[in-house]
Residue frames relative to the residue before (quaternion, step in Angstrom):
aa qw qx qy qz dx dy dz
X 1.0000 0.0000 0.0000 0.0000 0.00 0.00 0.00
X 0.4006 0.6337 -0.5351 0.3893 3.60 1.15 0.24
X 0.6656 0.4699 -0.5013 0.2913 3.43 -0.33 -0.07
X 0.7015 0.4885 -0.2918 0.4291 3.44 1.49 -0.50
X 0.2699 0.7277 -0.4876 0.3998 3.57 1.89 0.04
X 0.1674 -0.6488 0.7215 0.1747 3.50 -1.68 1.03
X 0.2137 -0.7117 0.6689 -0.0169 4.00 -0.16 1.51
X 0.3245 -0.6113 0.7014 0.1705 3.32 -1.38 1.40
X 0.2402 -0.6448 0.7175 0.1080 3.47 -1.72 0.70
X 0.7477 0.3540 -0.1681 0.5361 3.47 0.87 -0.40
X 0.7536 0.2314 0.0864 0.6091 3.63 -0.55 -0.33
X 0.4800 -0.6337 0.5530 0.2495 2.98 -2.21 0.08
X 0.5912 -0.4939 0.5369 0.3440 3.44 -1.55 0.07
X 0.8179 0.3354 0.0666 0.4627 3.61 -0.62 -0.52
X 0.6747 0.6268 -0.2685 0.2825 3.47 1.19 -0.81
X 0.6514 -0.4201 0.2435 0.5830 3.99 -0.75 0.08
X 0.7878 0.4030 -0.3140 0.3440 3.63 0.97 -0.90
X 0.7921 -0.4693 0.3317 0.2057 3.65 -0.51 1.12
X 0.7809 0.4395 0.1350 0.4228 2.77 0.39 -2.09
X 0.2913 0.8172 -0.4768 0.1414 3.82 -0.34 1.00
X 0.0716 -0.8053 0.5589 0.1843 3.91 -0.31 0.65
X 0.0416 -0.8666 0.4950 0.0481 2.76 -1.32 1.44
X 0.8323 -0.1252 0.1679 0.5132 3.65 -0.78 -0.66
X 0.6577 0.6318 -0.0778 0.4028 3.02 1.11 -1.14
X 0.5682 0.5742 -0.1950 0.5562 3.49 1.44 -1.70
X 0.7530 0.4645 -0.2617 0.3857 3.02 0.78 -1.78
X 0.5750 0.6896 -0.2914 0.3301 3.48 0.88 -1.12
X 0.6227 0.6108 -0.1193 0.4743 3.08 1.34 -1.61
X 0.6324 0.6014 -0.2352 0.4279 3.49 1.01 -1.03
X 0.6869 0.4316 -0.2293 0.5379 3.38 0.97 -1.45
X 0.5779 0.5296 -0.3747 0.4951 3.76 0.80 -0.92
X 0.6634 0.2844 -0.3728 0.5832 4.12 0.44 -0.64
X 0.6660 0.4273 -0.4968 0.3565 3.96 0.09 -0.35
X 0.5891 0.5272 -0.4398 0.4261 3.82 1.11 -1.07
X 0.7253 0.5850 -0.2470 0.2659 3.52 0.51 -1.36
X 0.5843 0.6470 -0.1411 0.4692 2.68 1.41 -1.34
X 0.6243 0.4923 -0.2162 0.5667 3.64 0.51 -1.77
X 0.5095 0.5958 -0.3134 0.5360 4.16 0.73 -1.39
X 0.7987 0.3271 -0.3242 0.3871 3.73 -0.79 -0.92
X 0.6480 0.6005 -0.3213 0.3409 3.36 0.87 -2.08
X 0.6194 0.6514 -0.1766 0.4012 3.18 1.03 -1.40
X 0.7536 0.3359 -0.1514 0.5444 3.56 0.61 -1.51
X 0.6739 0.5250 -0.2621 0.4490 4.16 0.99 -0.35
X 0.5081 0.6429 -0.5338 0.2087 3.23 0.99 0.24
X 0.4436 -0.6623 0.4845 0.3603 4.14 1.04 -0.28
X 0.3838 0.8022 -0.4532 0.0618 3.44 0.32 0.29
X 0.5300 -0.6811 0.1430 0.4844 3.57 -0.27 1.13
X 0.6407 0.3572 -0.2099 0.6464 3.55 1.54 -1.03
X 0.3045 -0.7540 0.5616 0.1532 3.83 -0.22 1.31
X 0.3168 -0.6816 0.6179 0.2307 3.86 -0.79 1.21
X 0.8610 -0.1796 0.2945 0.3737 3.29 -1.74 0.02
X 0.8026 0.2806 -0.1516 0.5041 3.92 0.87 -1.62
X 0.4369 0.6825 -0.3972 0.4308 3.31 1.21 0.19
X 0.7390 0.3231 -0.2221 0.5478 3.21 0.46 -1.85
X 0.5813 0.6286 -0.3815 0.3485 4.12 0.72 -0.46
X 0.5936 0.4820 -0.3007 0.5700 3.62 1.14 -1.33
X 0.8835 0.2758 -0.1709 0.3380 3.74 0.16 -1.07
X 0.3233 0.6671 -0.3667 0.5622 3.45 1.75 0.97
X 0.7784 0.1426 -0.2468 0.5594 3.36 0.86 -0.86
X 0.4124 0.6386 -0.4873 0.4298 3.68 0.79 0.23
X 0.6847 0.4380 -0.2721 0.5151 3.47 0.74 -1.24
X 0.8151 0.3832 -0.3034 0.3110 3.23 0.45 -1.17
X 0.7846 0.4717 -0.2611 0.3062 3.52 1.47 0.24
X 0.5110 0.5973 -0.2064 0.5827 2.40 2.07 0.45
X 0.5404 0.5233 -0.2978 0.5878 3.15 1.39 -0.06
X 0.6637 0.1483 -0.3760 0.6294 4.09 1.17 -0.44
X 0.4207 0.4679 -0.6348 0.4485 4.11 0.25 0.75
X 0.8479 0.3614 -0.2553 0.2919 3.63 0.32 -0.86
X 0.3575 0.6918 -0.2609 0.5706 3.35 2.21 -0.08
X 0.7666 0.3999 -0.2572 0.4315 3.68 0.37 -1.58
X 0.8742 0.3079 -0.0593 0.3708 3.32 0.72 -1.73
X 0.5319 -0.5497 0.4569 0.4540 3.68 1.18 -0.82
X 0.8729 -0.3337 0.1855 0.3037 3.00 -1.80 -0.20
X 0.6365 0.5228 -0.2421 0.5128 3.29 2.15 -0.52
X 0.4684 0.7660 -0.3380 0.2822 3.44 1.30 0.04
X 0.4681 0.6812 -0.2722 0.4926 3.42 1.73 0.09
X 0.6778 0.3384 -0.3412 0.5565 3.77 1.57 -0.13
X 0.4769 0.5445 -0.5050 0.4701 3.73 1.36 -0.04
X 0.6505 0.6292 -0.4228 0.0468 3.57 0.61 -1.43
X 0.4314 0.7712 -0.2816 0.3739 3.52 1.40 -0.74
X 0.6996 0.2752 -0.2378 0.6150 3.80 0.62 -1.37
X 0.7420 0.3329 -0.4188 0.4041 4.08 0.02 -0.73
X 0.5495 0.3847 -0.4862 0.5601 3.88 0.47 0.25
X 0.5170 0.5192 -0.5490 0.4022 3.74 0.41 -0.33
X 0.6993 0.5878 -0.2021 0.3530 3.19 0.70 -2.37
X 0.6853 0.5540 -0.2199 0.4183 3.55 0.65 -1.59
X 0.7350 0.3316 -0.3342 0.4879 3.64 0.47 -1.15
X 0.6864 0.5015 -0.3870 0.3572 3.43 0.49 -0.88
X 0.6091 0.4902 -0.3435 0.5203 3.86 0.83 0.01
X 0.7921 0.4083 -0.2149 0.3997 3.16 0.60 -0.75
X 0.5256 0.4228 -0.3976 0.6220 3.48 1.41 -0.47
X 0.6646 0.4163 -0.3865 0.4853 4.48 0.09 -0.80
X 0.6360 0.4574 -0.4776 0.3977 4.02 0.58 -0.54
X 0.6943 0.5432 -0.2549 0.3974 3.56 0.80 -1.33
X 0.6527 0.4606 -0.3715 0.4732 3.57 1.04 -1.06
X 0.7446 0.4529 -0.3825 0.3068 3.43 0.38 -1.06
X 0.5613 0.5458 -0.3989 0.4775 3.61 1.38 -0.26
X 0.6298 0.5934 -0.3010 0.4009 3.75 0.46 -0.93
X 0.4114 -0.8326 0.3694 0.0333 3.26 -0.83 1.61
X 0.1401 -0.7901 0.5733 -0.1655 2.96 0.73 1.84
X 0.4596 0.6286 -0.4276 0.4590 4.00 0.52 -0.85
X 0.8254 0.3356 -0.3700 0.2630 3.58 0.05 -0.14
X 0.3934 0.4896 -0.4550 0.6313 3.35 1.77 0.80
X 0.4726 -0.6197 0.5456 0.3082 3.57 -0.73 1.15
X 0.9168 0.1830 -0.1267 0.3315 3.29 -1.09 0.80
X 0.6287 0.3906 -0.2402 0.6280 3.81 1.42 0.09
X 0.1697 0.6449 -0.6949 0.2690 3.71 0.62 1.72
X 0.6856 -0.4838 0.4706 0.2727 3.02 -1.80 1.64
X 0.0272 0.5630 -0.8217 -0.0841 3.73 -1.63 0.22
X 0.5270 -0.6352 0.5617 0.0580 3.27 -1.28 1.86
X 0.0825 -0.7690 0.6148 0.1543 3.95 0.10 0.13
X 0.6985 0.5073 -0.2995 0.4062 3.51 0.82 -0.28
X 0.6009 0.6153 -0.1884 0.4741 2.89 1.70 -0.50
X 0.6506 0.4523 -0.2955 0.5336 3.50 1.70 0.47
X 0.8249 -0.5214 0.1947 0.0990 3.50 -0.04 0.14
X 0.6152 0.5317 0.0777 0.5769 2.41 1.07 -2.12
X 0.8033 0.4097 -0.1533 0.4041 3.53 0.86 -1.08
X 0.6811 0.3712 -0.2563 0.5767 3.38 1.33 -0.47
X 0.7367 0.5283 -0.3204 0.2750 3.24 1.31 0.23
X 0.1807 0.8699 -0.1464 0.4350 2.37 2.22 -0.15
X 0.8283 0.5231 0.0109 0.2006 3.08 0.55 -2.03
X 0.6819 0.4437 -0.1179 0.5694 1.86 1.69 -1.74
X 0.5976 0.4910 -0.4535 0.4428 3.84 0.99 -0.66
X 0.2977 0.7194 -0.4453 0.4422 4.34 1.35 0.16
X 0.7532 0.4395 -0.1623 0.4618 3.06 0.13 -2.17
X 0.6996 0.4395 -0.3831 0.4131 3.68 0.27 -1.28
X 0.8009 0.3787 -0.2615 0.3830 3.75 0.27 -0.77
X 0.3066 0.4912 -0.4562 0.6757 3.61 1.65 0.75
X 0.8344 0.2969 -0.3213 0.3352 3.71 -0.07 -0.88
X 0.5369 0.5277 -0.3025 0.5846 3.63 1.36 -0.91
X 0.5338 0.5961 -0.3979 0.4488 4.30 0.86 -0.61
X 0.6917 0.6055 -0.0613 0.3887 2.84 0.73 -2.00
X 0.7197 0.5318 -0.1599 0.4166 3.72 0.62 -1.37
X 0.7078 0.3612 -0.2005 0.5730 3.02 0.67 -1.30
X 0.5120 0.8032 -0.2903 0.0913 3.63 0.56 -0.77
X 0.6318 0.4898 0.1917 0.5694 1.98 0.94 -2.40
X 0.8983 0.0991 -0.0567 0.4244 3.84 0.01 -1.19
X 0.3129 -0.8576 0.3005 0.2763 3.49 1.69 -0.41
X 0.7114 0.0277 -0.0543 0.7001 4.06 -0.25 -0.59
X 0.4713 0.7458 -0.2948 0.3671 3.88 1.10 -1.25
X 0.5884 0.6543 -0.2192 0.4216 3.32 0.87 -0.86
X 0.5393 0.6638 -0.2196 0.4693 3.82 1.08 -0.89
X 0.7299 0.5823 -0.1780 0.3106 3.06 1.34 -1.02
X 0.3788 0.7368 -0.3959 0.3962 3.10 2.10 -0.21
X 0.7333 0.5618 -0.2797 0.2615 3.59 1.49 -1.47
X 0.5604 0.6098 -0.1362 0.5436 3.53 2.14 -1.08
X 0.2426 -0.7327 0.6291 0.0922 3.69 0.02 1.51
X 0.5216 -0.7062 0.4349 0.2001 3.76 -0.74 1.52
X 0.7456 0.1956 -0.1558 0.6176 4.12 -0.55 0.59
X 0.5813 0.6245 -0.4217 0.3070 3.71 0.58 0.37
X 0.7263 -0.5825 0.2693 0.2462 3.32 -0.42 1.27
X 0.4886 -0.6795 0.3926 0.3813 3.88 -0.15 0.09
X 0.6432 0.5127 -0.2771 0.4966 3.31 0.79 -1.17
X 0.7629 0.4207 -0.2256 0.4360 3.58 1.02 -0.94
X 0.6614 0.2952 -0.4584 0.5150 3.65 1.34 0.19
X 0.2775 0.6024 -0.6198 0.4196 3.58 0.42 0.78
X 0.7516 0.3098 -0.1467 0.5636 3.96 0.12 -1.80
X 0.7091 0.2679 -0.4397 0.4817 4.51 0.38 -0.57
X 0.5758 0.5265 -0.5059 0.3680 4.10 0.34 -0.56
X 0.7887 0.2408 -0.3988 0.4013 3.76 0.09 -0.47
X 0.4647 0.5556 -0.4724 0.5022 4.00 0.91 -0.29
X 0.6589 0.3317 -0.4253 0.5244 4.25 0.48 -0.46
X 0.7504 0.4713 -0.3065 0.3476 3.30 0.28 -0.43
X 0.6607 0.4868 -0.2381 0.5195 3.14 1.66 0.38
X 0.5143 0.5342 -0.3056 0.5973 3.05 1.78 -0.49
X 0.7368 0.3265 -0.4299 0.4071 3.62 0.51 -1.00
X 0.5154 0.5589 -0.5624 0.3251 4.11 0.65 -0.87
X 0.5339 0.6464 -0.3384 0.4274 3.54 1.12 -1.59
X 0.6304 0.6635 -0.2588 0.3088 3.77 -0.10 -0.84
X 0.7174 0.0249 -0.1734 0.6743 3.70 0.58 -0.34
X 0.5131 0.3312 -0.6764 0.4117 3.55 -0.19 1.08
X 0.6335 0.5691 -0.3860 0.3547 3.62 0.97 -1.01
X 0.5386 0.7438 -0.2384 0.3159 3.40 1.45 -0.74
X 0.8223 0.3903 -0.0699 0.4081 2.62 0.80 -1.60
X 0.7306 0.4793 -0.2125 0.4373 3.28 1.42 -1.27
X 0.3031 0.8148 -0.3326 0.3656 3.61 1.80 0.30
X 0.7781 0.1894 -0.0275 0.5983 3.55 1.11 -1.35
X 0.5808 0.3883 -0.5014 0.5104 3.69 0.71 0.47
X 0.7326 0.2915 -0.4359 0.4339 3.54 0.58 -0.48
X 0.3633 0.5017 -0.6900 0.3744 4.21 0.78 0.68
X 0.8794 0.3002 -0.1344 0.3443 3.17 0.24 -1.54
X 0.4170 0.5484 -0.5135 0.5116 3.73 0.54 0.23
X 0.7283 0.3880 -0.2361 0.5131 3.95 0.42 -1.56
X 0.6967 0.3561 -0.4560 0.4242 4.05 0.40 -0.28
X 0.6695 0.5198 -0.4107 0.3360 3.42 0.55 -1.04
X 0.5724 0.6297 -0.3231 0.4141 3.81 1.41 -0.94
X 0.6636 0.4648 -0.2702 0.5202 3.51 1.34 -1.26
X 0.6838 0.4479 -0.4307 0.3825 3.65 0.63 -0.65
X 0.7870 0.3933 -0.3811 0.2840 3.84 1.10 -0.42
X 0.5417 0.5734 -0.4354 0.4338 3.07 1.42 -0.09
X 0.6406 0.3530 -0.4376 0.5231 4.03 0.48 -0.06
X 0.3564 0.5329 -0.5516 0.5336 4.25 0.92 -0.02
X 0.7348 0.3812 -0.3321 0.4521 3.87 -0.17 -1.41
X 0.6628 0.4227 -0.4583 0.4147 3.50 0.25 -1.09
X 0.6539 0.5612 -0.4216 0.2822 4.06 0.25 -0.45
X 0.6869 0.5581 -0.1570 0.4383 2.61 1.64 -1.41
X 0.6829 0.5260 -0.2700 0.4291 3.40 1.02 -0.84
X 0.5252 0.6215 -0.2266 0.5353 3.38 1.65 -0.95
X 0.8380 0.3428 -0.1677 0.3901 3.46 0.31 -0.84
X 0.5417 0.6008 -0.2321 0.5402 3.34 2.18 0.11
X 0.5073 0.5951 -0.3232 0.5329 3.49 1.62 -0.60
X 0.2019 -0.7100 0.6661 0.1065 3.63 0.95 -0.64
X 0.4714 0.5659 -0.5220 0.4302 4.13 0.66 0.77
X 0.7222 -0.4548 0.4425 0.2751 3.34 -1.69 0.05
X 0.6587 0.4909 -0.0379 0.5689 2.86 1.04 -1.49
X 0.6024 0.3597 -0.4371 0.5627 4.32 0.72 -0.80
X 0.6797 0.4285 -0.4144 0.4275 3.75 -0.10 -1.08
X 0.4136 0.7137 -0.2998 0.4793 3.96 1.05 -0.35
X 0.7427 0.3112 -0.0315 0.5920 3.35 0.18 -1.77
X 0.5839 0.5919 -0.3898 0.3960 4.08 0.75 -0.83
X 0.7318 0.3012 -0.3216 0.5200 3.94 0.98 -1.40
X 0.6646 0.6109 -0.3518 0.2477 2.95 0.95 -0.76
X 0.5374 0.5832 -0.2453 0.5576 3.55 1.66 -0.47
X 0.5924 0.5791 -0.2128 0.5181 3.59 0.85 -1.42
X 0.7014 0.3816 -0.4010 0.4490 3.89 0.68 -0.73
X 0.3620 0.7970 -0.3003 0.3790 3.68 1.51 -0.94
X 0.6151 0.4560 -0.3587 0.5339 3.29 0.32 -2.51
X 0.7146 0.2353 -0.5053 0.4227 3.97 -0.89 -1.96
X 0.8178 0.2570 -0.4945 0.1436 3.50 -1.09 -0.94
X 0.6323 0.6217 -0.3983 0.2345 3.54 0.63 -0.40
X 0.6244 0.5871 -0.1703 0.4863 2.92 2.01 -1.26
X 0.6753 0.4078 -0.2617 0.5560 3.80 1.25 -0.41
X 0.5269 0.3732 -0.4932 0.5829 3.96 1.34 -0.13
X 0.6190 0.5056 -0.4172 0.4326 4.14 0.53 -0.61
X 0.6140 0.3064 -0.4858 0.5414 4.21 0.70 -0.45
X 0.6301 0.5119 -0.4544 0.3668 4.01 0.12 -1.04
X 0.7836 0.3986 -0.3175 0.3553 3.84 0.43 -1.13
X 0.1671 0.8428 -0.3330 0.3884 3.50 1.99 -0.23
X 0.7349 0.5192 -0.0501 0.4335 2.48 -0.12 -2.21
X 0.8253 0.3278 -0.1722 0.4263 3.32 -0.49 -1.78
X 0.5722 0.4067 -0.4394 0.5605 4.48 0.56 -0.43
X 0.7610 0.1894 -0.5314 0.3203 4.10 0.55 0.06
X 0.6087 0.5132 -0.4379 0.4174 3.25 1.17 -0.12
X 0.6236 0.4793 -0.5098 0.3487 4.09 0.70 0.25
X 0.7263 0.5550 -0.3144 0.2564 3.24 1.65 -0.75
X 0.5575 0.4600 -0.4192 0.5494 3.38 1.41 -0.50
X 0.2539 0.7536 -0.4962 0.3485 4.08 1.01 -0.17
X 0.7914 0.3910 -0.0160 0.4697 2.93 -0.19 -2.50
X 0.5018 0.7173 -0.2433 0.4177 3.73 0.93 -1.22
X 0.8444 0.1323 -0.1349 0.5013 3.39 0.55 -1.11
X 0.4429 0.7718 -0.2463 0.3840 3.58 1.67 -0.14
X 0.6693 0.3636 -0.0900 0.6417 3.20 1.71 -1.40
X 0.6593 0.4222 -0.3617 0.5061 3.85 0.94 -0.15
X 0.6767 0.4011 -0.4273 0.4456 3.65 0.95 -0.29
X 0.4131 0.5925 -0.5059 0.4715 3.77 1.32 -0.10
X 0.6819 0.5536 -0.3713 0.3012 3.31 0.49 -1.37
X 0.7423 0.5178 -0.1212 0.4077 3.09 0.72 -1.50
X 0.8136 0.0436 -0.1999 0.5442 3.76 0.85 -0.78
X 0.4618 -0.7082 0.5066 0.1691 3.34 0.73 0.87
X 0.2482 -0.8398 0.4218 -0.2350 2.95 0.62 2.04
């Protein structure tokens, strides 16, 4: 479970001073320089669009196109935070998968792969939709919880079950992409050991279990970039799903 340790490089943990940079910060740092360096790159307008051009405005389109799907014609002032949300998952899933580890001393640290951070995000999104809701329709808003033409007796027993589904909703959010990546990186070290342990037995049968384990690592490691992907496309998904509720009070 070390790999999921947040190690201070600066400062202390725990110590009188507050204030500690760690693995994580740092991690974070490179993830806003990639992203960063990524857009600058893909925004430059050129009449013939290069390679980072046609990339930057691929996923623009393509996330703006489920912002304007989820939410409507107003979904063009959300589009800003779910491209935040989206790239920033998708650039921290890929890195943390990518086999830095073979420069001594520069192993990946998954930020996504902690909690705190995707929960974060998700506790973002909710206070955009709860902003939004009340904003826009005010006390009116409630009404999201009262399915419309529904008997009385029956919104008594469906009004408190929505109101449990929606509290439910940004934990489900958040805890969606840390448990992808928390549960792949775990699967990718425990078939690493099996090679290793295989190939330490010095048997017929360990060196057996070693390729056999070693084929495992690629597929687990290429189902771990694909599911990457698909936890940043579900979160800006859900993201804009729960903000167009907000908004047309679905």
């Amino acid at each position: 479970m070390h790999q999921f340790q947040i190690d201070p490089i600066i400062g202390q943990l725990g110590s009188n001073n507050p204030f500690a940079f760690t693995n994580s910060a740092l991690w974070m740092m490179l993830l806003l320089a990639a992203i960063t360096g990524f857009m600058a790159m893909g925004m430059r307008r050129e009449l013939v669009p290069g390679r980072w051009q046609v990339a930057a405005e691929g996923l623009i389109s393509f996330v703006n196109s489920m912002v304007q799907e989820s939410i409507g014609p107003s979904g063009k002032r959300y589009l800003p935070w779910v491209f935040t949300a989206f790239i920033f998952i998708l650039f921290a899933n890929l890195a943390g998968a990518m086999p830095f580890a073979l420069v001594p001393g520069a192993h990946p640290f998954t930020v996504t792969s902690q909690f705190t951070v995707t929960g974060v995000m998700s506790i973002i999104s909710f206070l955009i939709v709860l902003g939004v809701g009340f904003g826009t329709h005010g006390l009116h808003f409630f009404s999201l919880f009262v399915p419309k033409g529904t008997p009385f007796v029956l919104k008594l027993l469906i009004t408190p079950v929505e109101v449990i589904s929606f509290a439910v909703k940004p934990f489900s959010l958040g805890l969606r992409p840390f448990i992808a990546m928390f549960a792949g990186h775990i699967l990718l070290d425990v078939f690493g050991n099996f090679v290793v342990q295989g190939i330490n037995s010095q048997t017929a049968a360990g060196y057996g279990v070693s390729v056999l384990a070693f084929v495992f690592v690629i597929f687990v490691n290429a189902l771990e970039l694909l599911i990457g992907a698909i936890q940043a496309y579900v979160f800006a998904l859900l993201t804009s799903l729960y903000i167009g509720d907000s908004v047309n009070l679905h």
